[in-house]
N, C-alpha and C positions, 0 to 999 in steps of 0.2 A: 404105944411105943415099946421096943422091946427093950428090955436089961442087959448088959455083960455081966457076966463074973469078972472081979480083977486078980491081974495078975502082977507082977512082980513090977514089971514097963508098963503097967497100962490095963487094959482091957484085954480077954481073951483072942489072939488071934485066929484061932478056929472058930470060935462064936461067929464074931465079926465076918471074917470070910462065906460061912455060910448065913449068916445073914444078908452079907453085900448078893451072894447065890440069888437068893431069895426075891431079893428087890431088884436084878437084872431080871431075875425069870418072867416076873410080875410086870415088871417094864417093856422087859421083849412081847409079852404076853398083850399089852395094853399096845402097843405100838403095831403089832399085827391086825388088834382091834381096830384099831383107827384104821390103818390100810384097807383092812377089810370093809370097815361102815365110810371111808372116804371113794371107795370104789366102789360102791354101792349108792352112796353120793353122786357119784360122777356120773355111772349107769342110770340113775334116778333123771339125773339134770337131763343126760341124755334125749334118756326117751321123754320127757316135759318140752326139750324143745325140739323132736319131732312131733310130737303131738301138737304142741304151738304151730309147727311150721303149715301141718294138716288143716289146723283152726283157720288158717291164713288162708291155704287157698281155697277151704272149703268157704272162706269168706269171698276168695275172689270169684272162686264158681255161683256164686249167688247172686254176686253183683253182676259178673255177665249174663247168666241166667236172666235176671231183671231187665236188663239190656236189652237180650234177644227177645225177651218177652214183649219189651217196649218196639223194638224193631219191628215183630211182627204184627203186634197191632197197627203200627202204621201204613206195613205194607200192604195190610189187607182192605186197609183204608182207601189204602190210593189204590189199589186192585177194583175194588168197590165204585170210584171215581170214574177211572180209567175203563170201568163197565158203561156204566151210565155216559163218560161223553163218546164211546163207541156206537151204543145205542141212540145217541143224538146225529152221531155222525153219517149211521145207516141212514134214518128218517130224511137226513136232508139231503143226504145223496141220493137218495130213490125219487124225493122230488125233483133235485135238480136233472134226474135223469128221465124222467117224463117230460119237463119244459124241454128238454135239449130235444127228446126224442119226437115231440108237438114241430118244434123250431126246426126240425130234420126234413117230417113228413112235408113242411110249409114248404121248405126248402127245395124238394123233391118233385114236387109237385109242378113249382115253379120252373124249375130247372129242366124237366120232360116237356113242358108245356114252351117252353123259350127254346128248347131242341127241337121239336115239333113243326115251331113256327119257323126257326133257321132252316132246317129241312126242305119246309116246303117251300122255302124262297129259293134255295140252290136249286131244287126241283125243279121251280119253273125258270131260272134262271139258264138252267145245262138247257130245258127245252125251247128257250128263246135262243140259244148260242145254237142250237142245234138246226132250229128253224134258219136263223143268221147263215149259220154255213151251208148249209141246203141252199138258199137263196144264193149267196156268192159261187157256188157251184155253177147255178145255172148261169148266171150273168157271167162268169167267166169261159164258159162254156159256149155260151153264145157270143161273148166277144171274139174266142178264139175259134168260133165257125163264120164269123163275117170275115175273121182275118183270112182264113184259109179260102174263104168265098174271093176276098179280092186279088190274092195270090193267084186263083185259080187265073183270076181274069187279067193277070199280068201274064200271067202266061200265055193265056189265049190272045193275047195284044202280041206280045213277042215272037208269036210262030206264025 
């Protein structure tokens, strides 16, 4: 603690004065301190909670990370599946397409074979109608030479 000298009223007012100097300067001095280590403070807090916020989403890239990681294992799963019931799907399509194409040939077979036979029924069918009209030809032909025959002979009566 400092001393004064005394004076007449009191304590020296120049001491004093430069002493109160003294203890503003020291005060201004300590207060710029703080400003300085509280802004330094603040820039600390700062970047702690960008770095925290970094932490964070370097936490949530992990956790999707983990995610996707989980997703693809799955997908490759069902990829995998989705293999195998393809290849089941081929095998039983290749046989159902042999049966069908067995059931086609059976099918073809029959169907040439019942056209064939229809065939040769119209065939001889047109050659019975044909015989038929050939036949009505003549019988018509000789009905209309007897008619013509008995005309004749009306006529030969009338003259």
């Amino acid at each position: 603690m400092e001393k004064f000298n005394r004076t007449l009223r009191g304590y020296d007012p120049e001491e004093v004065n430069a002493f109160l100097d003294q203890v503003i300067s020291r005060v201004e001095t300590m207060v710029s301190d703080i400003d300085k280590k509280n802004k330094l403070i603040k820039s600390q807090n700062e970047k702690i909670d960008h770095l925290q916020a970094q932490v964070d989403e370097s936490k949530t890239m992990q956790e999707k990370l983990a995610q996707y990681e989980r997703m693809e294992s799955t997908l490759n799963k069902a990829i995998i599946m989705a293999q195998k019931t393809s290849d089941q799907l081929k095998v039983a399509a290749h046989r159902e397409s042999e049966v069908i194409m067995d059931d086609a040939k059976k099918n073809a077979s029959r169907i040439v074979n019942e056209a064939l036979l229809r065939a040769e029924k119209i065939e001889n069918d047109a050659m019975m109608t044909k015989r038929n009209i050939n036949l009505l030809k003549r019988r018509l032909k000789n009905i209309i030479e007897s008619q013509l025959e008995i005309i004749d002979d009306i006529d030969k009566l009338d003259m």
